[in-house]
C-alpha positions in Angstrom: -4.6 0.4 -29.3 -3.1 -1.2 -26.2 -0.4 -4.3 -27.0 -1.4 -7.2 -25.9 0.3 -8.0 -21.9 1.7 -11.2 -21.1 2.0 -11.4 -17.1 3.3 -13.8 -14.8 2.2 -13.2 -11.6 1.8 -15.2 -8.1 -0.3 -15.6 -5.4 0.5 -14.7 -2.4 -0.6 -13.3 1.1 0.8 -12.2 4.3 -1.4 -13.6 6.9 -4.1 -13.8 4.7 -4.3 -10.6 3.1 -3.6 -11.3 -0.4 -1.2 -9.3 -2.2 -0.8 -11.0 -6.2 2.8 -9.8 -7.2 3.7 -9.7 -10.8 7.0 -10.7 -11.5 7.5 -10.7 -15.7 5.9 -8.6 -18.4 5.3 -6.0 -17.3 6.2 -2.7 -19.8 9.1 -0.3 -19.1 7.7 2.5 -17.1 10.0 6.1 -17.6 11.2 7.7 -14.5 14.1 8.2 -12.6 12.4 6.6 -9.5 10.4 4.2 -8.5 7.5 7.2 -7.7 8.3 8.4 -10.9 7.4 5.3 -12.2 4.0 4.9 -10.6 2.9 7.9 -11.4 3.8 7.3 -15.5 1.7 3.9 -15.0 -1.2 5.3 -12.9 -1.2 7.9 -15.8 -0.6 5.9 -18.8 -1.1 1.9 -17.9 -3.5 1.2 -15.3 -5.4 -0.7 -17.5 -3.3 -3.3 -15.8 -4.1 -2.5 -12.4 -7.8 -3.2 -13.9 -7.2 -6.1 -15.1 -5.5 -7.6 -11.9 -7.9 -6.7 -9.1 -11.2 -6.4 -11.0 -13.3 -9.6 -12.5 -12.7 -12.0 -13.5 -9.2 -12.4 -12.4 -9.2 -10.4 -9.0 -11.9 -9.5 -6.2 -12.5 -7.0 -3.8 -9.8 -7.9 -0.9 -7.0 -8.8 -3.5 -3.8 -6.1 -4.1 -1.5 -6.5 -6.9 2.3 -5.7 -6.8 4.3 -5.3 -10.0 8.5 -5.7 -9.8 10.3 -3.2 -11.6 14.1 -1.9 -11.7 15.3 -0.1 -8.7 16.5 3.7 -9.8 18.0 3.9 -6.7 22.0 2.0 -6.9 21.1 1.3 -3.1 18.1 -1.0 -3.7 18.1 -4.5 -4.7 14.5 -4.3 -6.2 11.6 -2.2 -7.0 7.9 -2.4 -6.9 4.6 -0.7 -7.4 1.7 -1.1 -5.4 -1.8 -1.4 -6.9 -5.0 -1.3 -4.5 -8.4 -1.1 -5.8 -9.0 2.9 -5.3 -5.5 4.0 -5.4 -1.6 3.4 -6.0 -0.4 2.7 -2.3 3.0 4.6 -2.0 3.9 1.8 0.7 2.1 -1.0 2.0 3.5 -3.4 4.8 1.7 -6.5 4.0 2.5 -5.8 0.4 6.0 -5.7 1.2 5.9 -9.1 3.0 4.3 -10.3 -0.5 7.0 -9.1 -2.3 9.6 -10.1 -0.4 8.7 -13.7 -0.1 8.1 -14.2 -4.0 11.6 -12.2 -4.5 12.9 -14.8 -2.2 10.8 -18.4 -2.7 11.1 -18.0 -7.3 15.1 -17.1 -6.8 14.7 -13.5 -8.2 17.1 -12.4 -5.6 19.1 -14.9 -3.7 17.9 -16.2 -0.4 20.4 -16.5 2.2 19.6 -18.9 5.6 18.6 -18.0 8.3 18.3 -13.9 7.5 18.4 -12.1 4.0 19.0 -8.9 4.5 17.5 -6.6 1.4 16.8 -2.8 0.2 13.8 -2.0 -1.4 12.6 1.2 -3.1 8.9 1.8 -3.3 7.2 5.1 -4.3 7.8 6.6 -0.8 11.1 5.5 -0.8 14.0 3.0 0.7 13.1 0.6 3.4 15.2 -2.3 4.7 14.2 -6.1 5.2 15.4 -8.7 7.0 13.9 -12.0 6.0 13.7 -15.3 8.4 14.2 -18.5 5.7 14.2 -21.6 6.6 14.6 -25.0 4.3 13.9 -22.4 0.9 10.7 -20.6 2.7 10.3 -17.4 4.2 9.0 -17.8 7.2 9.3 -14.1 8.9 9.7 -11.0 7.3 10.8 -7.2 9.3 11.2 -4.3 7.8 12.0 -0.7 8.4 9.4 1.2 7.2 9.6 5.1 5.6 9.6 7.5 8.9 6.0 8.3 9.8 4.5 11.3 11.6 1.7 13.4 12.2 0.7 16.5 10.8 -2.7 16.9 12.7 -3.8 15.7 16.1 -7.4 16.4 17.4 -8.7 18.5 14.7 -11.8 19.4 14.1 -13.8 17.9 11.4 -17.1 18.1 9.9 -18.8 15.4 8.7 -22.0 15.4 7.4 -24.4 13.0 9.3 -21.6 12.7 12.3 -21.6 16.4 13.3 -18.1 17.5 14.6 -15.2 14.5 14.6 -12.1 15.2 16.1 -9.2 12.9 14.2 -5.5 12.9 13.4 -4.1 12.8 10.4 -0.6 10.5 10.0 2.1 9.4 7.3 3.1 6.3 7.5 4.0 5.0 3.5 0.0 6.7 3.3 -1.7 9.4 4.2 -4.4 8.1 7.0 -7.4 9.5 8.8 -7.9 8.1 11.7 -10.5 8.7 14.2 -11.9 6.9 17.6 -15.2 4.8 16.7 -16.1 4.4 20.6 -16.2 8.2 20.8 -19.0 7.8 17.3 -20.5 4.8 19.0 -19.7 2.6 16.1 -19.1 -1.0 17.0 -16.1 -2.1 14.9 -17.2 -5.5 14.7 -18.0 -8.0 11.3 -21.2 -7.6 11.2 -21.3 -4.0 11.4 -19.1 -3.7 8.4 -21.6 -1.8 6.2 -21.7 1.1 9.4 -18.4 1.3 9.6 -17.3 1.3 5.7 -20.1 4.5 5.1 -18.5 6.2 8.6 -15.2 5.9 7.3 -16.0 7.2 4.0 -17.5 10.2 4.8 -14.6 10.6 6.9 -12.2 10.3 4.6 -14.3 13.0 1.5 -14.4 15.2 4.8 -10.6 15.4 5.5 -9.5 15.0 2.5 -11.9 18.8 1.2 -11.2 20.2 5.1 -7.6 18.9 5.8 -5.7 18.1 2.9 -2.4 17.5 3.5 1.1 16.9 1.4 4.2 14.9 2.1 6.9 17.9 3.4 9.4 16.2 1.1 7.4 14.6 -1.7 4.8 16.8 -2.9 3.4 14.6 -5.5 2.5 12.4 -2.4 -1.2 13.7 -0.9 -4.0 12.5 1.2 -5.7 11.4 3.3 -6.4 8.4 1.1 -7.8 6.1 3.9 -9.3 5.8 7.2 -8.6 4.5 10.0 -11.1 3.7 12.7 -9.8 2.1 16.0 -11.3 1.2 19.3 -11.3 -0.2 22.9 -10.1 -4.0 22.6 
């Protein structure tokens, strides 16, 4: 039987995507990192990722973002990201989240005009420097995990689309991402159902035909997500 939880969370969102960022109760999650610690909680407690994002307390566009202890004596914080289909290793509007509720509740203190702070997330240490102004956060930068490629225009076969050609790229996640002009889909609002049952079947494609796994993580694999980009 699962004790009962009693989180404090709050709402927050970078530009409008909402990232919920819980910053007492949760449990103590084992590990000797930050990734550690995700994986013990996607394996043991995402009962609470459930019962953030799903009904009746969350929705479909909402991610949740848990503080823990840093493991790393560099970082002045820690934190798990929780998405609806998977544990984001790093996530920049998530980040922004975070760092303005570390900030704004006095968790860490907030220095005007710039706070400068380390983070560790599950794919490791990035560096923020926050804009505050009169006890807000107004602007946050960060310097994100180093990204890369490991595919570029390979071949891919996608039931229904034929052969795709896409690249696959780190960047915190493992992305898929492939030219929608060159599918002739329109990536505009009300073509959201086309393009969400494109990218899919993108995404089951690479992930059976091109798996791939971080060269210094290998815990970290993917793809996970696509993304689908076009002419302006």
């Amino acid at each position: 039987m699962q004790h009962p939880l009693k989180l404090t969370a709050v709402e927050v969102h970078a530009e409008g995507e909402p990232g919920r960022v819980i910053t007492h109760g949760m449990p103590d999650l084992p590990g000797s990192s930050v990734f550690e610690k995700m994986q013990w909680m996607r394996a043991n407690a995402d009962h609470i990722r459930h019962l953030m994002l799903r009904e009746p307390r969350g929705y479909p566009a909402l991610c949740c973002n848990a503080l823990v202890p840093p493991c790393d004596p560099r970082a002045d914080a820690g934190f798990i990201i929780m998405e609806q289909s998977e544990y984001a290793p790093m996530s920049g509007s998530n980040t922004i989240c975070v760092v303005t509720v570390l900030l704004e509740t006095g968790l860490l203190p907030m220095v005007e005009p710039v706070t400068r702070l380390t983070l560790e997330t599950p794919a490791g240490l990035i560096t923020v420097e926050a804009t505050c102004t009169n006890g807000k956060v107004t602007r946050v930068k960060f310097m994100n995990v180093p990204a890369f490629a490991l595919h570029l225009d390979a071949p891919l076969e996608v039931p229904g689309l034929g052969r795709v050609p896409v690249d696959i790229a780190w960047g915190g996640m493992f992305y898929v991402l492939a030219d929608a002009d060159r599918l002739g889909v329109d990536l505009a609002p009300d073509n959201g159902a086309e393009v969400t049952r494109v990218s899919e079947a993108i995404r089951a494609a690479a992930l059976a035909q091109l798996p791939v796994v971080h060269p210094e993580n290998p815990g970290l694999t993917g793809p996970t997500i696509t993304n689908l980009y076009g002419a302006p």
